[in-house]
C-alpha positions in Angstrom: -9.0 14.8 -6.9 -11.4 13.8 -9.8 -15.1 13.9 -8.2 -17.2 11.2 -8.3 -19.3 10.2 -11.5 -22.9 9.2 -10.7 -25.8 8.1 -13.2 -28.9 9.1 -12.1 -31.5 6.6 -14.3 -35.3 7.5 -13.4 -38.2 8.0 -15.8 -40.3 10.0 -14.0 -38.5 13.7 -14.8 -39.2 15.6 -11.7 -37.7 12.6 -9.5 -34.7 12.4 -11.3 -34.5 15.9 -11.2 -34.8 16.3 -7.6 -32.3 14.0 -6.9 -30.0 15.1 -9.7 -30.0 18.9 -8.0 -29.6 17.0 -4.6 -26.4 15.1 -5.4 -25.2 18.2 -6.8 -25.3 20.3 -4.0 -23.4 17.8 -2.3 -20.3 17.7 -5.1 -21.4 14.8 -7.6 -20.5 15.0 -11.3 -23.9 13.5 -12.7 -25.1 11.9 -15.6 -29.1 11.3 -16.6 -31.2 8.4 -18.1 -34.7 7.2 -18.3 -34.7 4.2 -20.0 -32.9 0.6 -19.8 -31.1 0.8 -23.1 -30.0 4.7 -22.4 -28.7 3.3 -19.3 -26.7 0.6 -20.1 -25.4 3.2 -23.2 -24.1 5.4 -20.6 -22.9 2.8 -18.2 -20.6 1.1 -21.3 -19.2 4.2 -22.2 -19.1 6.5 -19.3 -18.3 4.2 -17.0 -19.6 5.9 -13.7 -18.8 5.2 -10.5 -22.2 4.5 -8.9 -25.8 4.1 -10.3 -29.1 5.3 -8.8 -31.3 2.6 -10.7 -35.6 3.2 -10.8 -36.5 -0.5 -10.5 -39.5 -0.1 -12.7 -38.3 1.9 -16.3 -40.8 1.3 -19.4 -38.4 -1.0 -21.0 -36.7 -3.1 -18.7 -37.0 -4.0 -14.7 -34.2 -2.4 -12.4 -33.5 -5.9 -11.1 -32.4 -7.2 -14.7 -30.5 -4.3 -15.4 -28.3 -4.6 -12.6 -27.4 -8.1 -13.1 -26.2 -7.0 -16.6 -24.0 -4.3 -15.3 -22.2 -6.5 -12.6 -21.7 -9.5 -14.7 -20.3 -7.2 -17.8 -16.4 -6.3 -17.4 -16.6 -2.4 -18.1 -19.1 -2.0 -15.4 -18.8 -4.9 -12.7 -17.0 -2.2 -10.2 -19.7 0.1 -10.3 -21.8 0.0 -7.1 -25.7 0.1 -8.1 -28.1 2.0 -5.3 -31.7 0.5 -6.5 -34.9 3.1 -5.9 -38.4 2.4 -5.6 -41.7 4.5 -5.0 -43.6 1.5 -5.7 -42.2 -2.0 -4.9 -41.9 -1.4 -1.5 -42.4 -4.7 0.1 -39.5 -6.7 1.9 -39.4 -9.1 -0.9 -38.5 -6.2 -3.4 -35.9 -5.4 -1.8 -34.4 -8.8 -0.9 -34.9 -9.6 -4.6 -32.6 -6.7 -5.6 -30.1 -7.1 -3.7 -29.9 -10.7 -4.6 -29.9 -9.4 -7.9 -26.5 -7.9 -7.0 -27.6 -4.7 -5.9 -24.9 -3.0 -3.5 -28.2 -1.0 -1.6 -32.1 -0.2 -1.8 -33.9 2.3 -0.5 -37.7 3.3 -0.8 -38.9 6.8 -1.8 -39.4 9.6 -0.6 -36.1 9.7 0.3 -34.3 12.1 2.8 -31.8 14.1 0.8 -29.8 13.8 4.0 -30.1 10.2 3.6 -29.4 9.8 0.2 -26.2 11.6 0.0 -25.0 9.5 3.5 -25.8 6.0 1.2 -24.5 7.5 -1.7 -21.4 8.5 0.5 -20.9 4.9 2.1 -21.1 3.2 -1.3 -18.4 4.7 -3.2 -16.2 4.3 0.1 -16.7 0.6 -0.1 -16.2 0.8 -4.2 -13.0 2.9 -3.7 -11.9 0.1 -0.7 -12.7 -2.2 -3.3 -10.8 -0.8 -5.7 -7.6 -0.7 -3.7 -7.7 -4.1 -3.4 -7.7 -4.9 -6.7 -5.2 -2.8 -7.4 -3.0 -4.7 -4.8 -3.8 -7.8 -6.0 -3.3 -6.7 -9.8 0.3 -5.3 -8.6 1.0 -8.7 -6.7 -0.3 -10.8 -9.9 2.5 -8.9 -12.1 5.0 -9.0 -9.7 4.4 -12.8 -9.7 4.2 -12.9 -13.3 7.4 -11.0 -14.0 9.3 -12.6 -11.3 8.9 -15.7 -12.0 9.8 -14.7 -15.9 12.7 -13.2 -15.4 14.3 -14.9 -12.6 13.8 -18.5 -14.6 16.1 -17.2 -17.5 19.2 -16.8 -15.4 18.7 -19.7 -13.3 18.4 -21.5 -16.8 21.9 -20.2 -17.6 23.9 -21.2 -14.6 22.0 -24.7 -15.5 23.2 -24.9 -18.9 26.7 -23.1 -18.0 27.4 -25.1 -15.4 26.6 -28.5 -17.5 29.1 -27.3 -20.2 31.4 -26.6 -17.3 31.5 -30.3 -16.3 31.3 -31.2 -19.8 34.9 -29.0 -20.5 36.5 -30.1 -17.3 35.6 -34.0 -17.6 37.7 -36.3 -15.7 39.7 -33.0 -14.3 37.4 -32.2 -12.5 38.2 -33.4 -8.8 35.9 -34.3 -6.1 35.8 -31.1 -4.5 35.0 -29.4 -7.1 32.6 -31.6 -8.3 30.8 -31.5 -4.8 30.3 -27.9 -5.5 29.2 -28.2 -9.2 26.5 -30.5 -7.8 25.6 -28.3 -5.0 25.1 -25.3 -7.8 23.0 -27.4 -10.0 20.7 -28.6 -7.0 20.2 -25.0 -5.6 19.4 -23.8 -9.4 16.9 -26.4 -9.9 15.4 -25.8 -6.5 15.1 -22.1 -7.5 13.3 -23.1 -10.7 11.2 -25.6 -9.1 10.2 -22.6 -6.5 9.5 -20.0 -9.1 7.3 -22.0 -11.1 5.0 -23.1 -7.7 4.7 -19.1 -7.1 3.7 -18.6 -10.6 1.1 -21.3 -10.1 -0.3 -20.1 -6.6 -0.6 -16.4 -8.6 -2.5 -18.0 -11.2 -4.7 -19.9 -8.5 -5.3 -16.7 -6.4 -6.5 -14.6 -8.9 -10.3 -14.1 -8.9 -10.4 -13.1 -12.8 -9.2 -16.6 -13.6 -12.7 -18.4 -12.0 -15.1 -20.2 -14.2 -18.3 -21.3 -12.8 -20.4 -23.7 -14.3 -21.3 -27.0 -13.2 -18.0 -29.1 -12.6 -17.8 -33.1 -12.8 -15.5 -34.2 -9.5 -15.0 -37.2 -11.1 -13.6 -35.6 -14.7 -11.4 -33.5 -12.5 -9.9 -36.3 -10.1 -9.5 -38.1 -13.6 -7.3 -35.0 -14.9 -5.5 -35.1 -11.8 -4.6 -38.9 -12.2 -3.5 -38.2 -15.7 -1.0 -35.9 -14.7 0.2 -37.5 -11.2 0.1 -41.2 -13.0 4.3 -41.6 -13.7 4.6 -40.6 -9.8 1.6 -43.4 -9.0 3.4 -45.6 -11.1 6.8 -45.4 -9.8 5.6 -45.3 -6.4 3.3 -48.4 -7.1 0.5 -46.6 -5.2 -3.5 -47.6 -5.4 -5.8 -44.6 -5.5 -9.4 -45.6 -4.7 -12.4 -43.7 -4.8 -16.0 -43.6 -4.4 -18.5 -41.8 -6.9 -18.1 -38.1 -6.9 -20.3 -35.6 -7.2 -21.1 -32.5 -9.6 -20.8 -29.1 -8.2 -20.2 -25.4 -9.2 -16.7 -24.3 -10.1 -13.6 -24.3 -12.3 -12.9 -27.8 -13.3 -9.1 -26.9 -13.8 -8.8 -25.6 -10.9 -10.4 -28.1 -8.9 -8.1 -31.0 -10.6 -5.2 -28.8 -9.4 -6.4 -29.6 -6.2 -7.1 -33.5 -6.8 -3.5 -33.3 -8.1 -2.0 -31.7 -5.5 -3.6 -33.8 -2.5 -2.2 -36.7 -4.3 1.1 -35.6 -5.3 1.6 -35.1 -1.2 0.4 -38.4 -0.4 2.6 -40.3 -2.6 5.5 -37.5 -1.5 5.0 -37.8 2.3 4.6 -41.9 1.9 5.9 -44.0 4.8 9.3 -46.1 3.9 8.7 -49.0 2.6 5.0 -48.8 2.7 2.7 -49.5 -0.3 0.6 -45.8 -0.8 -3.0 -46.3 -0.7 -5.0 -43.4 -1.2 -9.2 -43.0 -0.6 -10.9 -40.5 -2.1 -14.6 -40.0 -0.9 -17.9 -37.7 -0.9 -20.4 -36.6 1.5 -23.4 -34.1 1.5 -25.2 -31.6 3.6 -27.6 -29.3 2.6 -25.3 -26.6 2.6 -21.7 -28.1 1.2 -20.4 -31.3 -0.7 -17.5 -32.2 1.6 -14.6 -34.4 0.0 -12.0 -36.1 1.6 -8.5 -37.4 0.8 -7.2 -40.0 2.8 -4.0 -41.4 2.9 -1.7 -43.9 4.6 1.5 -41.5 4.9 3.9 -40.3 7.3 0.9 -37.9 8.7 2.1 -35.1 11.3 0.5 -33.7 14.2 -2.5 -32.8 14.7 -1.4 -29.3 16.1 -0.2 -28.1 12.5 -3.0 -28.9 11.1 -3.6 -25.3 10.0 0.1 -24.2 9.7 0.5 -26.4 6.8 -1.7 -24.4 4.8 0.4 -21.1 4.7 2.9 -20.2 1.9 6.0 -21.8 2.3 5.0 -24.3 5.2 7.0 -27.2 5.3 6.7 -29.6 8.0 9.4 -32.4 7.0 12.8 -29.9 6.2 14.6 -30.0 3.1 14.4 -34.0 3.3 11.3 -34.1 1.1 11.3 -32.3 -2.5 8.9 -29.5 -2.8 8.4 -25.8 -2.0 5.6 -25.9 0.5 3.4 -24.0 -1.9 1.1 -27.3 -2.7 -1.6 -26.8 0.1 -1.2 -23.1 -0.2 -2.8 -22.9 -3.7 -5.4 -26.2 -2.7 -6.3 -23.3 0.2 -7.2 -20.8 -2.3 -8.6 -22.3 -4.7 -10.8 -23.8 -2.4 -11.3 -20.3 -1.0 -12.0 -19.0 -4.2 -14.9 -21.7 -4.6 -16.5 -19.8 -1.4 -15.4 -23.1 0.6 -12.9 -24.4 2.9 -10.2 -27.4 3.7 -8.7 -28.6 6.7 -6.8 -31.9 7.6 -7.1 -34.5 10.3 -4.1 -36.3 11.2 -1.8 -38.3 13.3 2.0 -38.8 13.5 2.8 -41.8 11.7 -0.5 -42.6 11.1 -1.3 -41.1 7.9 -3.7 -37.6 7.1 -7.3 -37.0 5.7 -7.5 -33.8 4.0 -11.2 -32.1 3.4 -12.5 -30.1 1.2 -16.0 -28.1 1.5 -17.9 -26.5 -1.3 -21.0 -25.3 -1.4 -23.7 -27.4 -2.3 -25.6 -26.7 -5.3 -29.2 -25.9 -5.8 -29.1 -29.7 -6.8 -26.6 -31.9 -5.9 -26.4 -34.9 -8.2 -23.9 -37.6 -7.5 -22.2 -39.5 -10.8 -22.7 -43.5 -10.8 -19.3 -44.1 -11.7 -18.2 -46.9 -9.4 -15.1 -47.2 -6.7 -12.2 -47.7 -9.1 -8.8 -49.1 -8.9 -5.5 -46.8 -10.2 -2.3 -48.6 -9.7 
């Protein structure tokens, strides 16, 4: 089993090596710096699995150094164990592991001590690691499944076509029933193979962007792309001024979209589809909700619908019941939360939380009309 790789960055010699013989005795491959720049040298090219960063080197602050090795992509997995003989006050430490420091600890230092911390951390890296892995493996399973599954599926479509394009008016009833039964359970297929391709895409943390994110640009990017379903289904979306927040604009349309796209799916017969889309803040979340005038459900599956696959209406109703999934991680993702209030026949309001910014600022856009 390959041993673990440890940088050991400290510009006071006899400290680092003290703690370079200490992690040695205890079975640590180590590598040495005394400076910013040689640490972030090493870091790129070594790639170690942990870091015992000084917080106060000649050239550059421990604090600043760490934020540039968790936000850059060779290095973001390795855990950084801060180390201070002299900022020692409970704001030091708070400060670096705001930073994005994984621990901090204040010399002297208990070799005992050390080596437990040291210990603990590349447990949790290595329990990180696995998780990543799994997700990577479940993002290309995904990926390849829905790529090579579509290609057949597109050739009992087409085959099948030319089929009832040889047999023409031969072709009786029966057979025709069946022909038509094929097609339907193809498309379904394809239909279901390119939601699980989209609820891979929304689950995987590489794909977030985070930056400040209009509401209102998104839940216009949503009606762009759900506007031949509002038109055909002569619905009214309504809403009120939305506010900015932090997040991946895409994403979050995906969201706008899909809250609609159910509303206008799950409409009432003969019932005109009015949909309300509105803001509210605390000072810890933006909370939107998505009212509509629909069939609504009970209130008691109010979290079921949010699994994979949850379908609360039977084959009836198009769709693969991966819709609210991917709104649920998404929204996840965003470090927030959804949930729907509902009643049978009565319609459903669907919420989503996200966290507020450091300053929430609402657009003056006013309520607007889309028929």
């Amino acid at each position: 089993m390959k041993r673990p790789l440890i940088l050991n960055v400290d510009d006071n010699e006899i400290n680092r090596y003290v703690r370079s013989q200490c992690l040695r005795s205890a079975n640590f491959d180590l590598l040495e710096a005394k400076t910013g720049a040689q640490t972030l040298e090493i870091a790129f090219r070594e790639q170690p699995d942990l870091a015992l960063l000084d917080v106060n080197l000649p050239d550059a602050h421990g604090t600043d150094l760490c934020k540039v090795l968790k936000t850059e992509p060779r290095t973001r997995g390795m855990m950084v164990l801060q180390i201070s003989a002299s900022a020692v006050a409970i704001t030091d430490a708070v400060n670096g592991l705001e930073g994005g420091a994984d621990g901090y600890l204040i010399e002297p230092i208990e070799p005992e001590l050390l080596i437990a911390h040291v210990r603990s951390l590349l447990r949790l890296r290595e329990s990180e690691l696995a998780i990543r892995r799994l997700n990577d493996s479940l993002q290309q399973f995904a990926y390849m499944a829905s790529h090579d599954l579509r290609e057949p599926l597109r050739t009992v479509m087409i085959y099948s076509d030319l089929l009832r394009q040889d047999l023409g008016e031969s072709l009786n009833d029966r057979a025709e029933k069946h022909l038509s039964m094929l097609q339907e359970g193809a498309a379904r297929m394809e239909l279901l193979l390119k939601d699980i391709l989209t609820y891979a895409r929304a689950s995987d943390p590489q794909a977030s962007v985070s930056h400040p994110a209009s509401l209102e640009y998104c839940l216009e990017k949503a009606l762009a792309v759900c506007q031949l379903a509002i038109d055909e289904s002569k619905a009214t979306i309504t809403h009120e001024p939305l506010p900015v927040v932090e997040g991946d604009e895409t994403a979050l349309a995906q969201v706008f979209q899909n809250l609609i796209g159910n509303a206008i799916k799950y409409r009432k017969p003969g019932c005109p589809v009015h949909v309300h889309i509105s803001a509210r803040s605390t000072p810890r979340e933006i909370i939107v909700s998505v009212r509509d005038n629909g069939q609504g459900f009970r209130q008691e599956y109010a979290d079921h619908i949010f699994g994979l696959f949850s379908r609360l209406h039977g084959k009836d109703t198009s769709g693969s019941g991966i819709g609210l999934a991917v709104c649920r991680v998404i929204v996840e993702r965003h470090g927030g939360r959804i949930w729907a209030d509902s009643e049978e026949g009565q319609g459903s309001t669907f919420h989503f939380a996200l966290p507020a910014p450091a300053e929430s600022s609402t657009g003056d856009t006013p309520s607007a009309n889309v028929q």
